[in-house]
N, C-alpha and C positions, 0 to 999 in steps of 0.2 A: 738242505743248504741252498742248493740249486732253486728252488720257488721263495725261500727268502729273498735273495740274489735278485731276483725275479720282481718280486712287490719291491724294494728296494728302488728298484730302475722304472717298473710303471708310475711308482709315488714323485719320484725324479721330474718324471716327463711330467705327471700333469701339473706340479708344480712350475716347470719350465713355459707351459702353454696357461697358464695364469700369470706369469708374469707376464709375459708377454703380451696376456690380453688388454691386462691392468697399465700396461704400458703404453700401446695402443689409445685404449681411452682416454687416460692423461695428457696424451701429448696431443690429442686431439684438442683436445678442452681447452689446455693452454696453451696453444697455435693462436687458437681465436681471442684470448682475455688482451686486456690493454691497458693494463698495469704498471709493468717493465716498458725501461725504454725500446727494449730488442722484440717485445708485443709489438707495440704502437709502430714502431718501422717498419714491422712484418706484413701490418695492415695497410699500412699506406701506400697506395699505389698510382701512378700519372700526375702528382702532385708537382707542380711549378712552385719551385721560391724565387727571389730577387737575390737571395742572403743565407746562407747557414751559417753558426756557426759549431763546432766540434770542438773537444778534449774531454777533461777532466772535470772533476767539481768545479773546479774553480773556475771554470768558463760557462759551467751549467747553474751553478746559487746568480739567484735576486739580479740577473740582468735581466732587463726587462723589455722583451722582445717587441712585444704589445706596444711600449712607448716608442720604439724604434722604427713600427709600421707607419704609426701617425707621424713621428716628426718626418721622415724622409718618403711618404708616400710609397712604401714598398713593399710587400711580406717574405717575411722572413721566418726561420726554424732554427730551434734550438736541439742538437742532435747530440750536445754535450751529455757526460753521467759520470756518477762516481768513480773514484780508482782509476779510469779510464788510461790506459799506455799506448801505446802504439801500435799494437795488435789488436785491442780494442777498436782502438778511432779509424782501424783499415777494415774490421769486419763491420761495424757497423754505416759506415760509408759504404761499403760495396754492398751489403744488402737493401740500402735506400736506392741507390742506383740502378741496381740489379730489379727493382720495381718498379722501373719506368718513371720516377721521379729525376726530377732536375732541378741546380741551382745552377747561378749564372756566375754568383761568385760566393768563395769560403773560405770564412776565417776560423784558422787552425792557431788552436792552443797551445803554446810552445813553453815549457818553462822546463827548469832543472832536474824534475822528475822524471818527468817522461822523453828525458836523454839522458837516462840515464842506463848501467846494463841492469839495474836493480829489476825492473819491469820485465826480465826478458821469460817469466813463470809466470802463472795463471794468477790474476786477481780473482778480486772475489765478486766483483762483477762482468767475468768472462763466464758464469753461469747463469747468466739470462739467457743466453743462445741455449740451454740445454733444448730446449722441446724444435730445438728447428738442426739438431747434429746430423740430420740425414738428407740436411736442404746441401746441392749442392754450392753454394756462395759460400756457406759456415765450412763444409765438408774439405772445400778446396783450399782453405785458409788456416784448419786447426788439424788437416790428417798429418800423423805421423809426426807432431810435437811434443805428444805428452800417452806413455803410455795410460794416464788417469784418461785424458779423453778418450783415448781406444777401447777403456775397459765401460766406461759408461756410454759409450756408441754403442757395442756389440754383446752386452752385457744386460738382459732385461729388464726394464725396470729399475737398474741401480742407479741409473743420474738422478731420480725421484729420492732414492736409499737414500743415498750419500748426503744429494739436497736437498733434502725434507724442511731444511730452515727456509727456504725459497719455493719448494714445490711440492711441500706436502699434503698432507689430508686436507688439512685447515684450509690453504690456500687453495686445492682442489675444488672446495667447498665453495669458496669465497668467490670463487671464478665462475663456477658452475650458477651461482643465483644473483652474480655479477655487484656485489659489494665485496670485492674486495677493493679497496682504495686507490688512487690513484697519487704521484705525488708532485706531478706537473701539469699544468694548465694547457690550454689548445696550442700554446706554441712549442711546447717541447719545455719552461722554465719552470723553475722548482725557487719558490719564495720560502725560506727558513725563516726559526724567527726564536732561535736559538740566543740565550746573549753570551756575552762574551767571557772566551775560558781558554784558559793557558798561560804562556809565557807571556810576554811585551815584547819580544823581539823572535827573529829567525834565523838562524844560525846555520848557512848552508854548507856544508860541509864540501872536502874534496873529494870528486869521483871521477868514474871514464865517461865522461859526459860524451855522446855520440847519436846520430843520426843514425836507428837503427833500418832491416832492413823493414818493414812495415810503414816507417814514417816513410821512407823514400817509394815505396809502393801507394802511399795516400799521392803524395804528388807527382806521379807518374799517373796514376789515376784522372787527377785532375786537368795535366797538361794533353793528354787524350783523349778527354773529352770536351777541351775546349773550357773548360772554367777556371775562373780565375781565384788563383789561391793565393791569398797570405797569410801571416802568423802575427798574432798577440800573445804580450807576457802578459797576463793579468797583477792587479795590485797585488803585494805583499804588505805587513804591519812590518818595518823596521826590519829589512831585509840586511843581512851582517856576512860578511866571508871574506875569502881574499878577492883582491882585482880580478883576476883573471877566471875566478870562478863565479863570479856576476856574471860577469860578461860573456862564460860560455852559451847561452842560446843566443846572444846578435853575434859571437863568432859563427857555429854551427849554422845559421838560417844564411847569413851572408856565402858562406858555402855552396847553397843551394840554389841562388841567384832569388831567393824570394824578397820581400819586404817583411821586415821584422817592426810592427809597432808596439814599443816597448812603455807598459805601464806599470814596472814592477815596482816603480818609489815615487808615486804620480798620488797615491792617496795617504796622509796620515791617520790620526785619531784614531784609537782603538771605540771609539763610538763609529767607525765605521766597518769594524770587524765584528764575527763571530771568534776567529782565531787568529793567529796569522799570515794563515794562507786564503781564510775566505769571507767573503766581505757580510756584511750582514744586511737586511733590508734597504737601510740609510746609506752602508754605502754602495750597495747595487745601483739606486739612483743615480749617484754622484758619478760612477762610473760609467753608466748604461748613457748618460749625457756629453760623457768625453767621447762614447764612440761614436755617438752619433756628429758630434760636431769634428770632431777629426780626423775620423775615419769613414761612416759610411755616407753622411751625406753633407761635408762640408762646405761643399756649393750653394750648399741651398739654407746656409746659417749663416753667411758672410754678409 
């Protein structure tokens, strides 16, 4: 019994020191791919912008950064991604920072989501950071939130397990002989070219719409280090609810003492949507022209 017991625990261990190694080389591999956007931030370092902008999809689809360099003589990055909350838009800001990168001014994507407490659990795009959970920027930002990240921090190998849909063999692969795809251009923007699907309208419903503590960490962030930070609603298709729940992100922003530029009933035509919350190519255009003219360099269009 006692050398069962025995082989039992040496099969243990070298399983243990295989994961571990398999872990090791993984996150080696994909430390360096530049794929995800929490890749591409990881590599980029002493980079100067004029402009960022951050949030959600819907500050990251079919604006187009590119046209905004030219019309206003500036460069500018797009640091926006999917699902994105406010936990998100604070780690991935603190790791572009945290890299000796600077902007001089950032506009933060503000809408009824992401004040909402709905966000306050993991999306499914806070598993881009998996291969960097032992950097301390991620570490100081996600320890002690969620027993799942504790168990895939200290756990060998199981952030790969768990995320295989994001970090598996395939994508291992794909990293490893560098085609795995990428889905945004050099400025950070991702062009969809989806058409359009869903309802005709957006029906926002009532919630505890709230400035949580992440978002007031992004601009604490920013007022420390000197950059100037405002907030955009981006457009909606046929935005519907009560008064007072429209209107909660320019209450919340006003709170804040920021500038709220609010474009959430600024574009119609579902020829300029993919759905109702995000625009489609035609209307990235239309939009990516209002900020330019009225927000980032309207001096120089008058």
């Amino acid at each position: 019994m006692g050398r069962f017991l025995r082989n039992i625990a040496i099969s243990l261990g070298l399983l243990l020191v295989l994961a571990s190694v398999l872990d090791a080389v993984m996150t080696r591999v994909f430390r360096n791919g530049h794929t995800t956007k929490a890749q591409w931030i990881h590599n980029m370092h002493g980079q100067h912008y004029d402009l960022a902008i951050i949030g959600s999809s819907r500050a990251w689809w079919n604006i187009d950064m590119s046209t905004m360099d030219t019309a206003c003589g500036l460069r500018t990055v797009n640091l926006a991604n999917n699902h994105y909350s406010g936990r998100e838009v604070y780690l991935n800001l603190a790791m572009f920072l945290a890299n000796g990168n600077t902007a001089d001014r950032i506009l933060l994507q503000i809408d009824h989501y992401i004040l909402t407490a709905e966000t306050d659990g993991f999306t499914s795009t806070i598993y881009e950071f998996l291969p960097y959970l032992h950097d301390s920027v991620v570490e100081a930002r996600l320890a002690g939130r969620s027993m799942e990240w504790d168990a895939m921090r200290y756990i060998p190998l199981w952030r790969y397990v768990k995320c295989n849909f994001m970090w598996g063999p395939e994508q291992f692969i794909t990293t490893v002989t560098r085609h795995r795809p990428t889905l945004f251009d050099s400025t950070g923007t991702y062009f969809s070219h989806s058409n359009f699907h869903g309802s005709d309208q957006l029906y926002m419903k009532a919630t505890n719409h709230r400035l949580d503590e992440d978002l007031a960490n992004v601009i604490a962030m920013c007022r420390e280090r000197g950059i100037r930070l405002e907030c955009f609603t981006t457009p909606y298709l046929n935005l519907r609810g009560a008064p007072e729940v429209i209107a909660a992100p320019a209450r919340i922003v006003a709170g804040t003492g920021l500038t709220l530029h609010d474009f959430s009933d600024r574009i119609p035509g579902k020829e300029n949507y993919n759905d109702t919350q995000h625009l489609s190519i035609a209307g990235g255009k239309v939009f990516t022209r209002m900020l330019i003219d009225e927000v980032i360099c309207p001096e120089q269009v008058q």
